[in-house]
TIROKOL-253578 format. One line per field, with one value per residue (C-alpha): residue in one letter; residue number from 1; x, y, z. Coordinates in nm, 3 decimals. Layout:
N
rest = c(A ...)
nr = c(NUM ...)
east = c(X ...)
north = c(Y ...)
up = c(Z ...)
END
This chain:
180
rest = c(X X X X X X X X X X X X X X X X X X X X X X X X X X X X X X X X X X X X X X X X X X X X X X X X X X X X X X X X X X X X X X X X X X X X X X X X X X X X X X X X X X X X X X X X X X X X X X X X X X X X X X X X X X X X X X X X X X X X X X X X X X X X X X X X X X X X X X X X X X X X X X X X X X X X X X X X X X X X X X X X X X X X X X X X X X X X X X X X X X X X)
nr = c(1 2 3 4 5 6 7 8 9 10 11 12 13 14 15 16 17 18 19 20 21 22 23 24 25 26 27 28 29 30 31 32 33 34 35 36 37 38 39 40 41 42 43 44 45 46 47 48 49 50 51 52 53 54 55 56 57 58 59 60 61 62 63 64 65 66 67 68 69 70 71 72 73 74 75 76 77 78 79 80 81 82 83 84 85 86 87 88 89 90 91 92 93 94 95 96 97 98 99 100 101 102 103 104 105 106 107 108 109 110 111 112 113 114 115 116 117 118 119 120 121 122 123 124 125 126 127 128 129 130 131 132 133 134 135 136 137 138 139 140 141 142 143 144 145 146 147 148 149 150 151 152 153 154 155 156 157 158 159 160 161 162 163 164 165 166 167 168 169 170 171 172 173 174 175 176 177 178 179 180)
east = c(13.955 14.106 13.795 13.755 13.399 13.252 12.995 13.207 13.077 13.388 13.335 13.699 13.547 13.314 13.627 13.405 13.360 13.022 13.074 12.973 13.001 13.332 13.417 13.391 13.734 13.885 13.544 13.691 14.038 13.872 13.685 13.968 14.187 13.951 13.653 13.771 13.807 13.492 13.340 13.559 13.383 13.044 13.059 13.189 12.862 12.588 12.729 12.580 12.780 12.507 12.397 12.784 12.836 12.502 12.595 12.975 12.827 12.569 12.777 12.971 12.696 12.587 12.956 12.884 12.504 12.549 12.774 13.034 13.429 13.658 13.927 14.263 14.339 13.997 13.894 13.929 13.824 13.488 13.432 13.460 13.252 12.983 13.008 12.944 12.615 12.453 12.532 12.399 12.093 12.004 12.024 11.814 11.542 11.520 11.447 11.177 11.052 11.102 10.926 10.618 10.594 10.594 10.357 10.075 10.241 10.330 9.971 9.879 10.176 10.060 9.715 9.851 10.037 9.763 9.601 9.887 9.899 9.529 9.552 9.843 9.652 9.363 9.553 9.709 9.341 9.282 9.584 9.707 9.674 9.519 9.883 10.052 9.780 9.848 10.225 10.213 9.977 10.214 10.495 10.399 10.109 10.244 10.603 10.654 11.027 11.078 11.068 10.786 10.614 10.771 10.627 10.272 10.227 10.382 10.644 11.023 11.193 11.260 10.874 10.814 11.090 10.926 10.585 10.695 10.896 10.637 10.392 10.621 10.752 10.346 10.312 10.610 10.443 10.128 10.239 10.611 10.663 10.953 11.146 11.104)
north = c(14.923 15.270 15.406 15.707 15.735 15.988 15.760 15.552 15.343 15.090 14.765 14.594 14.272 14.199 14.302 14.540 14.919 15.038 15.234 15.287 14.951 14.759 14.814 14.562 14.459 14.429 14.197 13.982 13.981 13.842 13.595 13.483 13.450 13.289 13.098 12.741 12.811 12.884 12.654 12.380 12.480 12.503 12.146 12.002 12.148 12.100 11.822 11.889 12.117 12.321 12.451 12.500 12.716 12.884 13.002 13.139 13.334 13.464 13.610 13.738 13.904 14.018 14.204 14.362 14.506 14.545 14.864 14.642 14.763 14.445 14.553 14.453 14.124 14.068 13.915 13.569 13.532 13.746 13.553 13.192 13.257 13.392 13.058 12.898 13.106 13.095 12.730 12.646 12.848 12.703 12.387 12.508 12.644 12.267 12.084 12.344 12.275 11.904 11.893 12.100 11.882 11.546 11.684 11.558 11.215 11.227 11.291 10.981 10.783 10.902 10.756 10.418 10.391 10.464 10.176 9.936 10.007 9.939 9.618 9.536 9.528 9.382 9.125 9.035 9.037 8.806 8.563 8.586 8.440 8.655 8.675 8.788 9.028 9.199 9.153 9.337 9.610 9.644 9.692 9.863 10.078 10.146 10.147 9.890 9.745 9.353 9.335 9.542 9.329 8.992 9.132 9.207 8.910 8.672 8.520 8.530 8.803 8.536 8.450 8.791 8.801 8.415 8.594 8.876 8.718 8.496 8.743 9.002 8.690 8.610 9.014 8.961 8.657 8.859 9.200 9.172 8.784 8.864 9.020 8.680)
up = c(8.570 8.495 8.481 8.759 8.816 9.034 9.240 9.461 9.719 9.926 10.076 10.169 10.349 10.036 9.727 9.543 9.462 9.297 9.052 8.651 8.504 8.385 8.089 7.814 7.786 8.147 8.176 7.861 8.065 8.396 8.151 7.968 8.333 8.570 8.338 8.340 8.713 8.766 8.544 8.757 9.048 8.901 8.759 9.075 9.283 8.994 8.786 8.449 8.196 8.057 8.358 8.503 8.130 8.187 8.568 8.476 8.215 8.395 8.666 8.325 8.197 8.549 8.547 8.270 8.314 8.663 8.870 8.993 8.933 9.152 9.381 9.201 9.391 9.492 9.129 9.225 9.510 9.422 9.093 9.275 9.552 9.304 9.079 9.458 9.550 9.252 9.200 9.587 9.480 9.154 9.369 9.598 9.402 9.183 9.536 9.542 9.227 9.305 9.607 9.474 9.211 9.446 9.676 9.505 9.466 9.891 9.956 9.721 9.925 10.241 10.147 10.049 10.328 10.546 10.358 10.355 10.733 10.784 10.593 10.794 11.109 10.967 10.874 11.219 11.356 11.139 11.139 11.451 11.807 12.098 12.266 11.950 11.825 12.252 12.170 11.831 11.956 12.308 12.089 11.734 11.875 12.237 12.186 12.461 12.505 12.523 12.877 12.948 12.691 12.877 13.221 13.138 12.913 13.175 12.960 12.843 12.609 12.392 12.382 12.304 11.976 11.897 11.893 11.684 11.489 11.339 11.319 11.118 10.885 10.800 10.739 10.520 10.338 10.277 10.166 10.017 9.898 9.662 9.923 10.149)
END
């Protein structure tokens, strides 16, 4: 950090001065002080090893390619925070990857539920009374409460949950008997 470079550029709230690049051995110093540290905080936010290694060297490596001399006291503080972005962003860019990979699978899920929905109602057409078939469309399709459901069908809130109730249970029978 001796180094006296004549390209300076000063920035107190981030800890860093640009300048010619650290030199090999104050980098090995800052290694050797703050790397279980860092790999500490790296494990606790990705919780695999190999990756937590791979990101503390990185921002290792990026000290020493890159034009970045740390503000004495600053070292810490600039080191741990860096372990914390990159980790947050590696995270980030897997739930990318994740999701672009699933989207084919959603698509397929969003067709079989479309199905399983369809059969669903099919199924209550077919199984169930007039008055349940109006109760399950007033509430499932409209969104109707109990009561609203009690006053246009003429009967009690407790006639409505009887209604539903068996209805939903011969759903249950039909499409999910080991969960009965």
């Amino acid at each position: 950090m001796n180094k006296m470079i004549n390209r300076l550029a000063f920035s107190l709230s981030e800890g860093y001065i640009l300048k010619d690049m650290m030199d090999k051995e104050t980098i090995q110093q800052l290694f050797i002080r703050y790397y279980a540290k860092m790999l500490r905080v790296a494990r606790t936010l990705l919780y695999d090893e190999q990756e937590s290694e791979d990101v503390v060297s990185d921002i290792f490596e990026g000290l020493l390619h890159r034009e970045t001399l740390l503000l004495p006291g600053t070292e810490e503080r600039y080191l741990l925070v860096s372990v914390r972005n990159r980790c947050l962003k590696r995270l980030r860019h897997e739930t990318i990857v994740r999701s672009a990979k699933n989207k084919d699978s959603v698509v397929l899920n969003e067709t079989s539920e479309d199905d399983l929905l369809t059969d669903i109602v099919e199924f209550v057409v077919g199984h169930a009374t007039e008055q349940e078939q109006r109760i399950f469309r007033l509430r499932f399709t409209e969104g109707y409460s109990y009561e609203a459901i009690a006053a246009s069908e003429n009967i009690s809130r407790i006639a409505v949950w009887k209604h539903l109730s068996h209805i939903i249970t011969e759903i249950k029978k039909q499409f999910n008997p080991q969960e009965l």
